[in-house]
SEMAR-6956 format. One record per residue (C-alpha): residue in one letter; residue number from 0; x, y, z. Coordinates in Angstrom, 2 decimals. Example, Ala and Ser with C-alpha at 12.3 -4.5 7.8 and 13.67 -1.06 7.14 Angstrom:
2
r:a; k:0; px:12.30; py:-4.50; pz:7.80
r:s; k:1; px:13.67; py:-1.06; pz:7.14
***
This chain:
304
r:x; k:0; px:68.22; py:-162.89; pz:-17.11
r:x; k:1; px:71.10; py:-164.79; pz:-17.86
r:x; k:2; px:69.97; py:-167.84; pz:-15.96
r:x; k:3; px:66.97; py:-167.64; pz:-17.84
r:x; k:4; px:68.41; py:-167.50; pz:-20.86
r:x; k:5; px:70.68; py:-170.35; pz:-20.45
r:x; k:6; px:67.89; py:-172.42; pz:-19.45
r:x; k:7; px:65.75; py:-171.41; pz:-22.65
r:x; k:8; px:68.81; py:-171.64; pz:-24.75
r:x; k:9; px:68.97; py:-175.77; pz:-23.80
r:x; k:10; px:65.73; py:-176.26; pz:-25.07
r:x; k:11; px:64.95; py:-177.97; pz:-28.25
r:x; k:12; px:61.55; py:-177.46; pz:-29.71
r:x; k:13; px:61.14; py:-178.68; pz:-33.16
r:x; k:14; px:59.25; py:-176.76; pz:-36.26
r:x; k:15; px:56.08; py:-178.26; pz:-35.47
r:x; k:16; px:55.96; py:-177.56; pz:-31.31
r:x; k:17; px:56.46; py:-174.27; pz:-32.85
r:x; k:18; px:54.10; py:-173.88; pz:-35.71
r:x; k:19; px:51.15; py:-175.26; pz:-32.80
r:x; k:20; px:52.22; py:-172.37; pz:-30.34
r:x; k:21; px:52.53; py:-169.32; pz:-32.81
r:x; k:22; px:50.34; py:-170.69; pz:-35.92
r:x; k:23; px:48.06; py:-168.48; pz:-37.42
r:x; k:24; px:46.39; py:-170.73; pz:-40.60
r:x; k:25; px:46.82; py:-169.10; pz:-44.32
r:x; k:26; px:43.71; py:-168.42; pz:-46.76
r:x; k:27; px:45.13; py:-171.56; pz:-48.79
r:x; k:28; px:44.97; py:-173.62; pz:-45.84
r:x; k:29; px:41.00; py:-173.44; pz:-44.88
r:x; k:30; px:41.01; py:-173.79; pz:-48.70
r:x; k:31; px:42.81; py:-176.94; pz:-48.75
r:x; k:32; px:40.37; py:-178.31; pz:-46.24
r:x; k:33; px:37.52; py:-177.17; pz:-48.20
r:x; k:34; px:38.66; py:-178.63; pz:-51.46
r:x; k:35; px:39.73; py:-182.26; pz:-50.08
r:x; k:36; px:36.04; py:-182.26; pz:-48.64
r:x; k:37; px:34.35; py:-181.04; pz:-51.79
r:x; k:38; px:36.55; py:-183.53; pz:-53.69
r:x; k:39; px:34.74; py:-186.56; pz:-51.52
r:x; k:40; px:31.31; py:-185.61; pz:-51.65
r:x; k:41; px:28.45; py:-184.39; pz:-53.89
r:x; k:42; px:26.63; py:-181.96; pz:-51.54
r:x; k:43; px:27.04; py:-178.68; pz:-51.65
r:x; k:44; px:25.93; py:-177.02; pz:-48.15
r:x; k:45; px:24.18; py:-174.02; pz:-47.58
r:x; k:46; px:23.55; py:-174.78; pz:-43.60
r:x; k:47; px:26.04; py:-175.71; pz:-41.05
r:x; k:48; px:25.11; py:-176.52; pz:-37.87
r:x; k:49; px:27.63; py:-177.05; pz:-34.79
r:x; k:50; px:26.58; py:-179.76; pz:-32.25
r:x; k:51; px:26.66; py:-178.87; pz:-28.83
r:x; k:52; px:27.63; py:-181.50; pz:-25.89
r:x; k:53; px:25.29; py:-184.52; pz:-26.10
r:x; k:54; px:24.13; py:-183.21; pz:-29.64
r:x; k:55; px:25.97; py:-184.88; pz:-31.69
r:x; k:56; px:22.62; py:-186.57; pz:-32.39
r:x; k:57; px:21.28; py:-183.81; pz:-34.47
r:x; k:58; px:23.32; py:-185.31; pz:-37.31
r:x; k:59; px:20.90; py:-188.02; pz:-37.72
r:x; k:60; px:18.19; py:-185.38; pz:-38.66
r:x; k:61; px:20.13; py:-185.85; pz:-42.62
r:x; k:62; px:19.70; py:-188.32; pz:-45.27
r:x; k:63; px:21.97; py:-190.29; pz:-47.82
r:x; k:64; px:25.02; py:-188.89; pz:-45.15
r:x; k:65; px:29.01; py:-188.91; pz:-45.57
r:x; k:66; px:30.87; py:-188.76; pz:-42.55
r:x; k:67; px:34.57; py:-187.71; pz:-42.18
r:x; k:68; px:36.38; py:-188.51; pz:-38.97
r:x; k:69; px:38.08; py:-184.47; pz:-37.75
r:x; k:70; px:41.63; py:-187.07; pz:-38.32
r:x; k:71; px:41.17; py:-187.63; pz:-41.69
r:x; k:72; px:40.55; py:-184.04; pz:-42.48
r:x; k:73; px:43.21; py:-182.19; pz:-43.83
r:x; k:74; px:44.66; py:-179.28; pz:-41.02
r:x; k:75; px:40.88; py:-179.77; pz:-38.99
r:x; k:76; px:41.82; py:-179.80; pz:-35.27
r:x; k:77; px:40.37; py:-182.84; pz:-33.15
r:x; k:78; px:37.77; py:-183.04; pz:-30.39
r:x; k:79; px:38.49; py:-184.43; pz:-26.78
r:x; k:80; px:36.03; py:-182.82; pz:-24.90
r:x; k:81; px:33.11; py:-185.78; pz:-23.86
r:x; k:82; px:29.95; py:-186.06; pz:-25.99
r:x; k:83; px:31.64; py:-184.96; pz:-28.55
r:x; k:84; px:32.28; py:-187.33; pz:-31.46
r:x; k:85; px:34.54; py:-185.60; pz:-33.97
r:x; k:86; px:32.94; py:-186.00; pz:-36.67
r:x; k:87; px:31.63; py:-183.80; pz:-40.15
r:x; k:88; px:28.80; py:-184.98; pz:-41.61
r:x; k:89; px:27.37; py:-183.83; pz:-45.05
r:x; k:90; px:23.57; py:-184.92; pz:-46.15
r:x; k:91; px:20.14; py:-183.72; pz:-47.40
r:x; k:92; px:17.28; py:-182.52; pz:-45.37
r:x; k:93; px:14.76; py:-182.47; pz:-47.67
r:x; k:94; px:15.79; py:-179.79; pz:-50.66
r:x; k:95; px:18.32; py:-178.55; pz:-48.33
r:x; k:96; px:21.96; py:-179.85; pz:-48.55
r:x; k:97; px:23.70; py:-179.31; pz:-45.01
r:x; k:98; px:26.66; py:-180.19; pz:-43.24
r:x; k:99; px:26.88; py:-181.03; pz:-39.46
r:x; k:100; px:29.61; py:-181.11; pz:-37.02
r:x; k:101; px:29.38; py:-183.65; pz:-34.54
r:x; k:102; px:31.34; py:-182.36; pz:-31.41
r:x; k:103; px:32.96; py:-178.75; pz:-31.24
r:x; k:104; px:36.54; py:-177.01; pz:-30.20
r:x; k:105; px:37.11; py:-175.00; pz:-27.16
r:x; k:106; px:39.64; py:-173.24; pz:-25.23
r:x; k:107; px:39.80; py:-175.64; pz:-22.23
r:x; k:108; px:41.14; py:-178.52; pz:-24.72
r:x; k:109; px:44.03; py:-176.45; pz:-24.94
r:x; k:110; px:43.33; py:-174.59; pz:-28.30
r:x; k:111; px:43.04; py:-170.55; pz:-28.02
r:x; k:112; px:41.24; py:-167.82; pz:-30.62
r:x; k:113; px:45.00; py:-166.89; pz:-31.10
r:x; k:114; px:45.62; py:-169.92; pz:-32.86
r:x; k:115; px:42.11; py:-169.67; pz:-34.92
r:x; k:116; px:41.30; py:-174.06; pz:-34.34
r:x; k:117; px:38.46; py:-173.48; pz:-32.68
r:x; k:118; px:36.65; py:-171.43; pz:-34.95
r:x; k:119; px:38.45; py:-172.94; pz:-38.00
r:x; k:120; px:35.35; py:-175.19; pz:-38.98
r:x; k:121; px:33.29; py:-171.66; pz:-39.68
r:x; k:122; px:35.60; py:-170.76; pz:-42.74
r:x; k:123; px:36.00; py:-174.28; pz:-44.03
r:x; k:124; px:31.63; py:-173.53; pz:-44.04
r:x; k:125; px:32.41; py:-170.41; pz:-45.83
r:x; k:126; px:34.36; py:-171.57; pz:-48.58
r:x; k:127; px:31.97; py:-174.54; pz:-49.05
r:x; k:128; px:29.65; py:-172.23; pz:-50.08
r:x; k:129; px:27.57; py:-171.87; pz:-46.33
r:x; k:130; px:25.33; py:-169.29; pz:-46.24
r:x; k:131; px:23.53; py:-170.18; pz:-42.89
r:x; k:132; px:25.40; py:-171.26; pz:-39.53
r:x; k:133; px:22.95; py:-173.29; pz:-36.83
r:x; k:134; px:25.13; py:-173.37; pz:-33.18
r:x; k:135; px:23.55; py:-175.58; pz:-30.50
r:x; k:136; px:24.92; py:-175.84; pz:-27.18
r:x; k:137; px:24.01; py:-176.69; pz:-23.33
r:x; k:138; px:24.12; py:-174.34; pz:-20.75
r:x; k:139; px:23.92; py:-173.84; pz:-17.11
r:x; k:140; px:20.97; py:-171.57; pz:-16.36
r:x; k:141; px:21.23; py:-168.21; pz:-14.81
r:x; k:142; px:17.66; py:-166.06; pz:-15.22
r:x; k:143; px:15.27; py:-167.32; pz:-12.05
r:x; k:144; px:12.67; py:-168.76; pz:-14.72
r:x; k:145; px:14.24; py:-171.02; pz:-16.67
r:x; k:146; px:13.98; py:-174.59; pz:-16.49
r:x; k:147; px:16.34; py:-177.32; pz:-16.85
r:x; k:148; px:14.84; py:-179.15; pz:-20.22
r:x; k:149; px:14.04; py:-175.64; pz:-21.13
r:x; k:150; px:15.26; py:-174.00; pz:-25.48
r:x; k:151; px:16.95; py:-170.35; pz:-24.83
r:x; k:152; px:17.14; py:-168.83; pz:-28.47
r:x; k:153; px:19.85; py:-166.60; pz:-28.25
r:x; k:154; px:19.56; py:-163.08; pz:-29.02
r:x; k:155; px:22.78; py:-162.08; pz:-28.20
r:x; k:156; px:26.02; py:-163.14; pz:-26.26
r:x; k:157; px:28.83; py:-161.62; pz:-23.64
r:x; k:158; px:31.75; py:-162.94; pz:-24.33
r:x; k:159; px:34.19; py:-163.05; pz:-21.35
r:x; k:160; px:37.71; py:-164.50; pz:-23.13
r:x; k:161; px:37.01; py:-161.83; pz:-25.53
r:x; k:162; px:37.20; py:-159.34; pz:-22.48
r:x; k:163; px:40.37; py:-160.45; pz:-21.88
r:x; k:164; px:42.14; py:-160.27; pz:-25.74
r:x; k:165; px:40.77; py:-163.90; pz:-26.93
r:x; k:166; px:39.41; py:-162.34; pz:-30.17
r:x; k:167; px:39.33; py:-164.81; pz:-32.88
r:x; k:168; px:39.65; py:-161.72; pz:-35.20
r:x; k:169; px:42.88; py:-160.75; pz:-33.20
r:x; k:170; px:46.03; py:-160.18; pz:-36.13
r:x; k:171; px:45.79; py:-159.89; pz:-39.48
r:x; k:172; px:42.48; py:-159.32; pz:-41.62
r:x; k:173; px:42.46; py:-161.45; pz:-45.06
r:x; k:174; px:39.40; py:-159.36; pz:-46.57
r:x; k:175; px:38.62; py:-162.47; pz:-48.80
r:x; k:176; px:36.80; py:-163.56; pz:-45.13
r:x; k:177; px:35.46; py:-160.39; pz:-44.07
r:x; k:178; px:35.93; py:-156.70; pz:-43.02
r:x; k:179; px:38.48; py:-155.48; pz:-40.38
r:x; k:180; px:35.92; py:-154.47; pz:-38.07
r:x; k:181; px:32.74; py:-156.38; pz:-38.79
r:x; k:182; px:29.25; py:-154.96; pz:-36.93
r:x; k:183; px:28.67; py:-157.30; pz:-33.95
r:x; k:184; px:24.88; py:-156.05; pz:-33.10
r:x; k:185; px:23.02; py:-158.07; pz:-35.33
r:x; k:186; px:25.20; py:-160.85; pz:-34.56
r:x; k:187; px:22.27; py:-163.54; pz:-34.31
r:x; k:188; px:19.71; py:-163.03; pz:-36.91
r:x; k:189; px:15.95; py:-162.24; pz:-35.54
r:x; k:190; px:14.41; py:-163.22; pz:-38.74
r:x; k:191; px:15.37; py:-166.80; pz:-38.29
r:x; k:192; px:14.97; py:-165.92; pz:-34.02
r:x; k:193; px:11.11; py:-165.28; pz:-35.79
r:x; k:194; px:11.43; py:-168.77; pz:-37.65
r:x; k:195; px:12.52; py:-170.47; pz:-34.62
r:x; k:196; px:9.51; py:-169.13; pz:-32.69
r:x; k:197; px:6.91; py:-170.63; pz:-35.29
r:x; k:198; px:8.73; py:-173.53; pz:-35.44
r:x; k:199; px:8.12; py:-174.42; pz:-31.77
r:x; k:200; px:5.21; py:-173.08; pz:-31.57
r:x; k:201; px:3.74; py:-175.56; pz:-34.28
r:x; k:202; px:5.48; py:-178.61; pz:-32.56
r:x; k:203; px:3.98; py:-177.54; pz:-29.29
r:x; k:204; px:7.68; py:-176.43; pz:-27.39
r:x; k:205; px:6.35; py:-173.32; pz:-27.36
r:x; k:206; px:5.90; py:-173.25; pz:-23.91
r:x; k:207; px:9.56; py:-174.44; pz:-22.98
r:x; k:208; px:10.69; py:-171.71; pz:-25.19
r:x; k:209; px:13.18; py:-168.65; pz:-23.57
r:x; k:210; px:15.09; py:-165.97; pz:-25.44
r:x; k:211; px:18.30; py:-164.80; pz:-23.80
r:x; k:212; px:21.67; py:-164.09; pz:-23.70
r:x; k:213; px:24.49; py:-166.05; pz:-23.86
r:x; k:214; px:27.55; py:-165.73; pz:-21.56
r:x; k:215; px:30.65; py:-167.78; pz:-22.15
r:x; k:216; px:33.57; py:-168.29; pz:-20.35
r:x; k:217; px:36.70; py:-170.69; pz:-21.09
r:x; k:218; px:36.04; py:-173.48; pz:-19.15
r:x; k:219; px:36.33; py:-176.36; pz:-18.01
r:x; k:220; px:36.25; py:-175.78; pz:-14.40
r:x; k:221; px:32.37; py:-174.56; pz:-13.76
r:x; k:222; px:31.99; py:-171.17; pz:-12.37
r:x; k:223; px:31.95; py:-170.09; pz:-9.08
r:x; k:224; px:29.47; py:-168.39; pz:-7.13
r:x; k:225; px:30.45; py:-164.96; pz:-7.24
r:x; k:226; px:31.39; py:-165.37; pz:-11.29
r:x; k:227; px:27.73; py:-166.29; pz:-11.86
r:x; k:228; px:26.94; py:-163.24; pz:-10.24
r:x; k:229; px:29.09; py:-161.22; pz:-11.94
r:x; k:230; px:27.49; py:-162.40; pz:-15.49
r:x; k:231; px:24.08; py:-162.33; pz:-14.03
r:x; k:232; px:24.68; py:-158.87; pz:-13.31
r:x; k:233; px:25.83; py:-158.22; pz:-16.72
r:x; k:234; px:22.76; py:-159.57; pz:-18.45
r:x; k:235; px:23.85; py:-162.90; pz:-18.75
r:x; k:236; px:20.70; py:-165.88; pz:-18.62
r:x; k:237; px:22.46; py:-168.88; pz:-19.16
r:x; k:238; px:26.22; py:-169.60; pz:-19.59
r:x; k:239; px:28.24; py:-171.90; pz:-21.53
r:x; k:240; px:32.14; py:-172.81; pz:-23.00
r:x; k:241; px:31.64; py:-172.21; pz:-26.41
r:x; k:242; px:29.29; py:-170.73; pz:-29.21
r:x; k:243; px:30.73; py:-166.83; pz:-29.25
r:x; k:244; px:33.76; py:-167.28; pz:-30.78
r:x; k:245; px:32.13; py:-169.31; pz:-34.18
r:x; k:246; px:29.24; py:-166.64; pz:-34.09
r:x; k:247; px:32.32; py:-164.03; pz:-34.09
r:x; k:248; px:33.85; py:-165.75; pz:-37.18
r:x; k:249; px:30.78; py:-166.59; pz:-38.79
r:x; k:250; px:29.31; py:-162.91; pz:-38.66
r:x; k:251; px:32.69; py:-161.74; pz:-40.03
r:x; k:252; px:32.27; py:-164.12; pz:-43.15
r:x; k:253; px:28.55; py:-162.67; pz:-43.44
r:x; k:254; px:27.23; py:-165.84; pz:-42.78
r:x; k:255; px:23.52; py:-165.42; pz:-41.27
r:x; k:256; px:23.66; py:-167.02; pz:-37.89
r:x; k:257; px:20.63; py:-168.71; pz:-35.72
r:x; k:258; px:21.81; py:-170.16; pz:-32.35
r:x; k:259; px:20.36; py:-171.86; pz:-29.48
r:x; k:260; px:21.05; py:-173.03; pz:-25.76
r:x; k:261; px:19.52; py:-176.17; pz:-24.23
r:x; k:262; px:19.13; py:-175.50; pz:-20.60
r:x; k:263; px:20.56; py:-178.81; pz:-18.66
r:x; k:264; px:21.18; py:-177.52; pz:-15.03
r:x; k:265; px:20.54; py:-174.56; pz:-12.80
r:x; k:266; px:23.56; py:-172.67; pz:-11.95
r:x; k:267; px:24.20; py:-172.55; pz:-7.73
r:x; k:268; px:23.96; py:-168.81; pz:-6.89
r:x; k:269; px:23.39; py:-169.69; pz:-3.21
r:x; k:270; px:26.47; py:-170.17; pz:-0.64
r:x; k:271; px:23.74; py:-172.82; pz:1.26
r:x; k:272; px:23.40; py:-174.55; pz:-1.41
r:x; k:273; px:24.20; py:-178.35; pz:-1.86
r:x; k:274; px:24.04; py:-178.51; pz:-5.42
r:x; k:275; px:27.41; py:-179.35; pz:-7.93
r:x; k:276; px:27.06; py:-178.59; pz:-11.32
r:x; k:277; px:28.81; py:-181.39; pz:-12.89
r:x; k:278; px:29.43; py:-182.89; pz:-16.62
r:x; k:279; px:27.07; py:-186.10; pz:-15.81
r:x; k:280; px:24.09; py:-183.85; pz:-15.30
r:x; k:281; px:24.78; py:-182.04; pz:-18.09
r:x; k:282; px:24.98; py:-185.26; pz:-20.84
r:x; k:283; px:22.21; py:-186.68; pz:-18.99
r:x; k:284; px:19.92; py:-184.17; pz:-18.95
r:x; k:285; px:20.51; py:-183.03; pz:-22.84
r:x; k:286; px:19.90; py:-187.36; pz:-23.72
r:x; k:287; px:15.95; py:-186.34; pz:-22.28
r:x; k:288; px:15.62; py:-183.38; pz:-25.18
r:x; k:289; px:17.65; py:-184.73; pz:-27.80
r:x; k:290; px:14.42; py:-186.63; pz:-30.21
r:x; k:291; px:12.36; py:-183.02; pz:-29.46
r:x; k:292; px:15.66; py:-181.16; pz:-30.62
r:x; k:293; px:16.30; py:-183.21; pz:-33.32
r:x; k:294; px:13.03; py:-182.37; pz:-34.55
r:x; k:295; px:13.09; py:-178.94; pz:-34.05
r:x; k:296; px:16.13; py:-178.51; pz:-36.17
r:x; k:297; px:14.76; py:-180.43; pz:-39.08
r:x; k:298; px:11.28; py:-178.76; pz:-38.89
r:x; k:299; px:13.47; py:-175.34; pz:-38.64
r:x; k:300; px:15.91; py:-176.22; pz:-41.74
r:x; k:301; px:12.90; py:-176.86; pz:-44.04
r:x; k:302; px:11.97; py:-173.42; pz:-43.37
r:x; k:303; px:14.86; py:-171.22; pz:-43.94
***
């Protein structure tokens, strides 16, 4: 112990090092962020959606837009994970004022629930005045009948940091977000699950159309054989890196919350198997659905 000490004891870290390892951001911190950002632009949002990897192009779906680079934003975290731009975007669809993030934060970049970045976006949204939260994301497919190319609206999700203490509610409760222990069961709303259906149905997706459950684990290394079991097992049909934890945060603000996978590879459940999932398949195959997505989401805003 005394070694140990003696080697800790010679360590300098300064405040910030600190802050980054133990920080858990104040009430007048996400308001901060929300105020510089309603200080630069005239639209008031009532829809958020987070881009998935390779989504980022769902931003174009708004008119007369205002980008802000995630640098420029007051205490926003950045995003170094590829196909994702790092940007927030505020414009109109329509009568509907929105703002979209272009690229996400997760866990394998090195940020943790503990820390609240990468769900810190959600209660910027809520103090913007956000009502409805739209989460896209791709994900490796589990369930035997889904397709790579394929929409999974997601009807609920299993998430597997959260097994192991990666709550992003973990520590103290500031009620001015939410209750202590907000209902998780109605976590993704089926009225706008409903919406969604019409939706595709009337731009003829209808038939690449699934509704499942999500499963997400940290990342980035893909999973392994006998992990895809595992989550298959558990009721998982597609898994992903991300999503859970902003649908968490989200729910907990009482924000109404519609989310959906895009199916870009088929997970390898079979020991034979030559198949690697890897991140070029992924970005490629999400570039082939990106127009028909894009459409889908501005067809869906203009109905909520």
């Amino acid at each position: 112990m005394q070694l140990i000490y003696q080697s800790y004891s010679s360590v300098k870290f300064d405040t910030n090092q600190i802050l980054s390892i133990v920080h858990n951001y104040s009430y007048d911190m996400y308001k901060e962020t929300a105020d510089w950002l309603l200080e630069r632009t005239k639209i008031r949002p009532k829809v958020a959606i987070i881009c998935g990897s390779g989504l980022g192009g769902l931003a174009e779906v708004l008119d007369d837009k205002t980008d802000f680079p995630y640098s420029d934003i007051p205490h926003f975290p950045t995003s170094t994970a590829p196909g994702h731009a790092g940007q927030l975007v505020f414009g109109r669809l329509e009568d509907h004022e929105c703002v979209c993030m272009k690229g996400r934060f997760h866990f394998y970049e090195g940020y943790t629930c503990l820390s609240l970045q990468v769900t810190y976006p959600v209660r910027v949204f809520f103090l913007l005045g956000v009502k409805t939260l739209i989460v896209t994301n791709a994900a490796g497919a589990l369930n035997g009948s889904y397709k790579v190319g394929d929409f999974m609206l997601i009807k609920d999700h299993i998430n597997m940091p959260g097994f192991a203490g990666q709550n992003p509610l973990r520590g103290h409760n500031d009620e001015r977000f939410g209750v202590r222990f907000p209902c998780m069961s109605d976590a993704y709303d089926p009225d706008l699950r409903a919406l969604a259906k019409q939706t595709a149905k009337e731009q003829g997706l209808d038939s690449l159309l699934q509704q499942g459950v999500y499963g997400m684990q940290s990342g980035p290394a893909f999973e392994t054989i006998a992990e895809c079991e595992v989550l298959h097992r558990l009721g998982a049909d597609a898994i992903g890196m991300s999503t859970a934890p902003e649908v968490v945060v989200a729910r907990h603000c009482g924000l109404r919350v519609f989310a959906m996978s895009l199916i870009t590879n088929i997970l390898v459940r079979d020991y034979d198997s030559n198949e690697k999932a890897n991140e070029e398949e992924v970005l490629e195959s999400t570039a082939l659905r990106t127009k028909d997505l894009q459409t889908f989401i501005r067809n869906f805003i203009t109905k909520i």
